[in-house]
N, C-alpha and C positions, 0 to 999 in steps of 0.2 A: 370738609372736602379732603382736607389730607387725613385721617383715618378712612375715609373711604379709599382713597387712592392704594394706604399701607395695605389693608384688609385686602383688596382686589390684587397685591402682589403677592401674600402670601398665600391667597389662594392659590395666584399662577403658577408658585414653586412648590407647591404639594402636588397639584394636578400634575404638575410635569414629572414629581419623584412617581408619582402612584404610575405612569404609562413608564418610565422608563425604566424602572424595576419592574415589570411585570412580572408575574411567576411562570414565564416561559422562557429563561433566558440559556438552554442547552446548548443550542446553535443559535447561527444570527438569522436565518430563515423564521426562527421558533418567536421573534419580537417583531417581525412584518406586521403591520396593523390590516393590510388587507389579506382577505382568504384566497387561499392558493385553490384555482382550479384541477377537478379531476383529471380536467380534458385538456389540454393546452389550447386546442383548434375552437373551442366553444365560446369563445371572446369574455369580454370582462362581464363581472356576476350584476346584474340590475339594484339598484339602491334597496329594491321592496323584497329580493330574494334574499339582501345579504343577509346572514348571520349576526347578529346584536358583537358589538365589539369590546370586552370588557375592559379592555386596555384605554379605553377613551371614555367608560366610564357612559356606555349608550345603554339606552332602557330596549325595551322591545320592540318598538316604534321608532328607531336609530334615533329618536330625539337626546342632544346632549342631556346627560342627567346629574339634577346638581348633587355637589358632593357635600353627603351629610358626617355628623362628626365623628363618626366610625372613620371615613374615610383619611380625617385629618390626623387623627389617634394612629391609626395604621403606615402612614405616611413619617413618622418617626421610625420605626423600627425598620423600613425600608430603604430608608433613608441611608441609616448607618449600616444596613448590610448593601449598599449600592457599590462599596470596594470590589467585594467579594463577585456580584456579578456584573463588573466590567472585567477581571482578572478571567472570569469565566468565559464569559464572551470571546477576550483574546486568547485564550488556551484553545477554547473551543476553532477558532478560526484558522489556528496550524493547520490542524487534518482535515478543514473542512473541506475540500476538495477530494482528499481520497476518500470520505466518509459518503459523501453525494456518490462517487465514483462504485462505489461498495453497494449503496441503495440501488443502482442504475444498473448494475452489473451482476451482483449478489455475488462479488469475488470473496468475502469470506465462507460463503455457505459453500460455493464449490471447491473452495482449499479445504473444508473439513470434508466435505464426503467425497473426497478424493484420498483420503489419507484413513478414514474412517466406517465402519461396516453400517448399512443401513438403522440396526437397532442402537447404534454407537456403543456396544458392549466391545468392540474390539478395533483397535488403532494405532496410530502412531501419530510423535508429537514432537517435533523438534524440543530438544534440552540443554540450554545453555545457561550462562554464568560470566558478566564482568563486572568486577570492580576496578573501578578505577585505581591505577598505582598497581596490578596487579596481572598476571597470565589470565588472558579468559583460557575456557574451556567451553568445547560444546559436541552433542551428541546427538543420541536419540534417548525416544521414551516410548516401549511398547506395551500396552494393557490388551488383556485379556479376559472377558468377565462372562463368559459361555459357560464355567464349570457348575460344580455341585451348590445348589440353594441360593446362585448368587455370587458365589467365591470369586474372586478378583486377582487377577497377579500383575503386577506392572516391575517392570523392570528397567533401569535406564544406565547409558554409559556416555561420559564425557571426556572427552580428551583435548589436550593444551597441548605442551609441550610435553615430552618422553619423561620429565619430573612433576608434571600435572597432570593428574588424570581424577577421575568418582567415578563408580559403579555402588547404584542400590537397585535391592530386590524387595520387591513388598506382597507379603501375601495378605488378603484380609478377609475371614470366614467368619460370615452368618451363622450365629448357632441359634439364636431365636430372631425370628426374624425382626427387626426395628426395633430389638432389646440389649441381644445378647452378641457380643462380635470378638472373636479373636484376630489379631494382628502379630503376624510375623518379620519380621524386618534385619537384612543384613547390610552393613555399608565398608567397603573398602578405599580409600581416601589416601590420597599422596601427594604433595605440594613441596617445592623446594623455593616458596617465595611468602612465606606467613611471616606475620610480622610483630617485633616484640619491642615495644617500648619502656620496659621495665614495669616495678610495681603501685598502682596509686596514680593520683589525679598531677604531682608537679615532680614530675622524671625529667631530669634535665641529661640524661645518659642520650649519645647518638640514638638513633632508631637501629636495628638490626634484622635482620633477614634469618629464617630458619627453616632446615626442612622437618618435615613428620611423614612418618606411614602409619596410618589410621586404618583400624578394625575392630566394627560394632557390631554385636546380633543379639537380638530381645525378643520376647515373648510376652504379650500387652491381651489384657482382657479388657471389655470396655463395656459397661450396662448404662444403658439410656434410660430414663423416668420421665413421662410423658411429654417428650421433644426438647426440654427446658434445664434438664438436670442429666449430667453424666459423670457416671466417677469410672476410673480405671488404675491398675494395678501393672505393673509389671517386672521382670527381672531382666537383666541387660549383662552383657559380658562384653569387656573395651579392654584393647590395647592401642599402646601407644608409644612409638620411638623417633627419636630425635637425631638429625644430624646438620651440620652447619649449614646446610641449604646454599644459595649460589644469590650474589648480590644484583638487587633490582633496583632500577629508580634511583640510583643514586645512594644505595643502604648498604651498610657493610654487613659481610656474615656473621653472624653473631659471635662466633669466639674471636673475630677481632675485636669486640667493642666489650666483652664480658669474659675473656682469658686467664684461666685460673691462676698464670704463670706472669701476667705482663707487668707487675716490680720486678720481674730479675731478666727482664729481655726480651725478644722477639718471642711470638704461642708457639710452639713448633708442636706442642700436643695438643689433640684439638680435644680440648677439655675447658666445660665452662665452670663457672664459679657458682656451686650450688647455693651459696646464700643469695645471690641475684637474680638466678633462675631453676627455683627450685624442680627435684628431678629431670633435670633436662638429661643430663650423663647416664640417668639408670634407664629413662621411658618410665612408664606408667602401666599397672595389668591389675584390674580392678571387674568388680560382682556388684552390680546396683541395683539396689529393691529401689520401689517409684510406686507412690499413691498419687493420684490427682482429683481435684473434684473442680466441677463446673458448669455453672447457672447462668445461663444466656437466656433472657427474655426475649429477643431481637428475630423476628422473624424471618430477617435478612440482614444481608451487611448494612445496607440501604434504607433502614427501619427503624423504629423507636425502640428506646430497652434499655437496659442497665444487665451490665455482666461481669460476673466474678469468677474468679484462677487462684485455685490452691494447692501447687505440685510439694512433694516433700521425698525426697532420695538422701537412701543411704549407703553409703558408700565402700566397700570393705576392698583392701589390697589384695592382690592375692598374686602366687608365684614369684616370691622375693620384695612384692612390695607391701609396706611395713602403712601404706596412708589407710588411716580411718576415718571417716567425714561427714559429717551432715548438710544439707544444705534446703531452704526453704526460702521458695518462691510465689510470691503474690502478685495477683492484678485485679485492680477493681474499676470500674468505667461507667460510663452513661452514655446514648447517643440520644440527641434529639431531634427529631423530624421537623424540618422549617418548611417544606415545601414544596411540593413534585419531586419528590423521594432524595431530594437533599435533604442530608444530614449532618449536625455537627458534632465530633467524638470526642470524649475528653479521657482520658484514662493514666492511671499513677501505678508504676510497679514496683516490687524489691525483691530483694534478694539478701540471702545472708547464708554463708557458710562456718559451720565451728568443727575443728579437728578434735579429735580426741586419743589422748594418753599423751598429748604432745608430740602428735606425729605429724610431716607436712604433707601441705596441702598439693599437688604440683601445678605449676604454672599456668598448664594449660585448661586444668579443672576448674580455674577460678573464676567468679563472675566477669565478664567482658563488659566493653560499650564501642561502639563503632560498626558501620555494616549497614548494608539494606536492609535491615530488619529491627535497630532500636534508635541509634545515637547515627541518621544518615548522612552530618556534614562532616564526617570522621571517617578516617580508615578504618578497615573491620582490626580488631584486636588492637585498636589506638589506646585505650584504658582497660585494666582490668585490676583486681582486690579479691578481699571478700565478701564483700557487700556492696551492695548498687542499688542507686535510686532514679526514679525517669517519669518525666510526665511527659505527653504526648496530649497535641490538639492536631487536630485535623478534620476537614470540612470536604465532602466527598459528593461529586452529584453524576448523573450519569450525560454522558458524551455522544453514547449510541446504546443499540440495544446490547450490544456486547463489548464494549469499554465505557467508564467510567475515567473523570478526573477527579483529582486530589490537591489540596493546597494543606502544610501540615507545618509542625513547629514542633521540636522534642526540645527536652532539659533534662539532664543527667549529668550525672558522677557515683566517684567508687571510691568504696572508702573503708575502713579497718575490719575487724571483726564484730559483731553486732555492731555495726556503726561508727564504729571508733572512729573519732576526729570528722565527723559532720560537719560540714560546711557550709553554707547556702552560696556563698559568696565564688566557690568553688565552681559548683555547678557548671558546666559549657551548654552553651544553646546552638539550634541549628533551624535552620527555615530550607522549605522547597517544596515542590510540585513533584504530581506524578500522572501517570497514564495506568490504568489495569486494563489489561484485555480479559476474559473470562468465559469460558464455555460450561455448561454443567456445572454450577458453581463450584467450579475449580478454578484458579487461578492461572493463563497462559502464559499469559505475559506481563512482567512488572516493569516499566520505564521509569528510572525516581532520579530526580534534579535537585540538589543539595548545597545549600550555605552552611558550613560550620564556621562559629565566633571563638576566636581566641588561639592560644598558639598549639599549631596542629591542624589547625581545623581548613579551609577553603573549601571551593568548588569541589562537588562531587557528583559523580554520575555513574548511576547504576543500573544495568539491565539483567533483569532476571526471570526462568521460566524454563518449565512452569514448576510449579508450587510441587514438595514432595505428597507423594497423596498418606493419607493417616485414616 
């Protein structure tokens, strides 16, 4: 009698993981066991009309149907992903009201073709940027894509404060068509709030505040091999100057905290100390060749696949500046498809820069970590060296047809040249969520919510959008 009793409980708790992990859990509308009428006014659907319920595990005759040991086998691995969607569930249920709101109204489709031309070749796109601990800036972003074979221009400008601003211009020409593409690309960039924590993973120097005036323009060819494989080529021309920038958050400007003079007194020359931050005093004017190659099997972000990143630049000084430099970056990943186009990513990168004839690196060249875009429970420019390492998981399903949520976990640090002084121990982790919003698979809007572990690190919150186009 009691093994029957055990057996008829563990039944009960399978049956129950198998309906309450259903593979419909995007919204909470999407796990209702009954079907949603077309009509509202048509009253409730007849037992012998309704649709077979697979979440309850009904045959085609709604008779309960018993569960065979597929079901019980499958009930594991549901089981232990049942975190993941209740986290989803409650993400999902933030917006669920303006999501319903958006279905009922179609207020996203009519903010695009209010701002957008019928064939969406031509638009405009709100363009902004905040990091937290930092000036936002935000603008516009105008595309244009009527011209010759296809030719594209989009150009955007942001504006902060009269020390904050970006302006980029991007051209991008079709020379065969779905082969052959050139890309022209100019960016002018100024910030008097970037931030420098010296060099390596345990800098115990205050934090410091700097400004820079940034200017890039490249010339990038790009050939595609049947959708899966692209390599490109490019040459790039950067400048780059420095000056004490204006203190934020509590940061002092950097020649207070790195002052070439401060054993014999107060700075009164605002001159930093180039062993601690290299080229800050001269700027930086620099010519960069760039090969890259890359094998994306993933039919979508949203898809199964495994993909690889092989960038390699090299770096020559030029107009007074003496730095020579290589530097070589990898990424390799997998995603795996769990289920109604949830996916989970896994992906490991590095990086590694070596100077040559003994010449340095400058500061601002060197690999980073921190930012909306690698190490997100970290200030941008929280870490940097010469070499970096970072693994990233992250589990991504979609929210609506055009946003998508994220649950994610980086690990990373920076470490010597080829690696010098590797650490595992080192390493800082971070955990967080995100929102993407997305039109044309582009990128509109990024919302990321970030825990960094260890000193440095806290709450972070990022909003970003939309994505530079390439």
């Amino acid at each position: 009698m009691r093994s029957v009793r055990t057996h008829s409980l563990i039944r009960t708790a399978l049956l129950a993981a198998l309906s309450t992990f259903a593979p419909t859990l995007a919204l909470a509308n999407a796990v209702t066991a009954q079907p949603i009428s077309a009509d509202p006014s048509a009253g409730p659907v007849a037992d012998h009309d309704r649709a077979k319920d697979p979440t309850k595990l009904e045959t085609d005759d709604h008779r309960l149907a018993h569960p065979k040991l597929r079901d019980y086998l499958l009930g594991v691995p549901r089981a232990l992903l049942l975190p993941l969607g209740l986290v989803e569930l409650g993400l999902g249920a933030i917006g669920k009201s303006a999501l319903e709101c958006d279905q009922k109204h179609h207020v996203a489709d009519q903010l695009r073709a209010a701002v957008t031309s019928a064939d969406g070749k031509v638009g405009i796109r709100p363009a902004f940027e905040y990091q937290q601990d930092f000036h936002p800036t935000a603008g516009l972003q105008y595309f244009y894509g009527r011209l010759w074979h296809g030719t594209k221009i989009t150009v955007s400008t942001q504006i902060g404060t009269k020390n904050n601003l970006l302006s980029t211009g991007h051209i991008n020409i079709p020379i065969l068509e779905h082969r052959l593409f050139l890309d022209l690309d100019g960016k002018y960039r100024k910030r008097d709030d970037e931030l420098y924590t010296g060099i390596g993973m345990a800098t115990t120097t205050p934090y410091a505040r700097y400004g820079v005036d940034q200017g890039d323009a490249s010339v990038k060819f790009t050939v595609k091999f049947r959708q899966i494989l692209k390599i490109d080529v490019s040459t790039a021309y950067g400048a780059r100057s420095f000056n004490d920038g204006a203190r934020y958050d509590g940061d002092a400007q950097i020649n207070d905290v790195y002052c070439a003079h401060a054993s014999t007194g107060p700075c009164r020359v605002p001159k930093v100390l180039d062993s601690a931050v290299p080229r800050f005093n001269e700027g930086t004017r620099f010519i960069r060749q760039h090969f890259g190659g890359h094998l994306d099997s993933r039919a979508s972000e949203l898809s199964a696949g495994n993909f690889f990143d092989i960038n390699v630049d090299y770096t020559q000084g030029v107009a007074g500046d003496p730095s020579r430099y290589l530097r070589v970056y990898g990424r390799a990943g997998t995603a795996l498809a769990l289920w109604k186009h949830r996916v989970i990513y896994f992906s490991v990168r590095a990086s590694d820069e070596t100077s040559f004839d003994g010449s340095t690196i400058p500061f601002s060249e060197l690999s980073t970590l921190g930012g909306s875009n690698d190490l997100r429970g970290f200030r941008v420019g929280r870490f940097r060296e010469r070499s970096m390492l970072m693994a990233t998981l992250e589990y991504r399903w979609p929210v609506w047809t055009w946003l998508d949520g994220a649950l994610f976990a980086d690990y990373g640090g920076v470490y010597g040249a080829l690696f010098k002084g590797v650490d595992l121990k080192t390493l800082r982790p971070d955990v967080g969520f995100a929102f993407i919003a997305h039109a044309d698979d582009k990128v509109i809007i990024r919302i990321q919510f970030a825990y960094g572990f260890g000193f440095g690190g806290g709450s972070r919150f990022m909003l970003n959008g939309p994505d530079n186009p390439s």
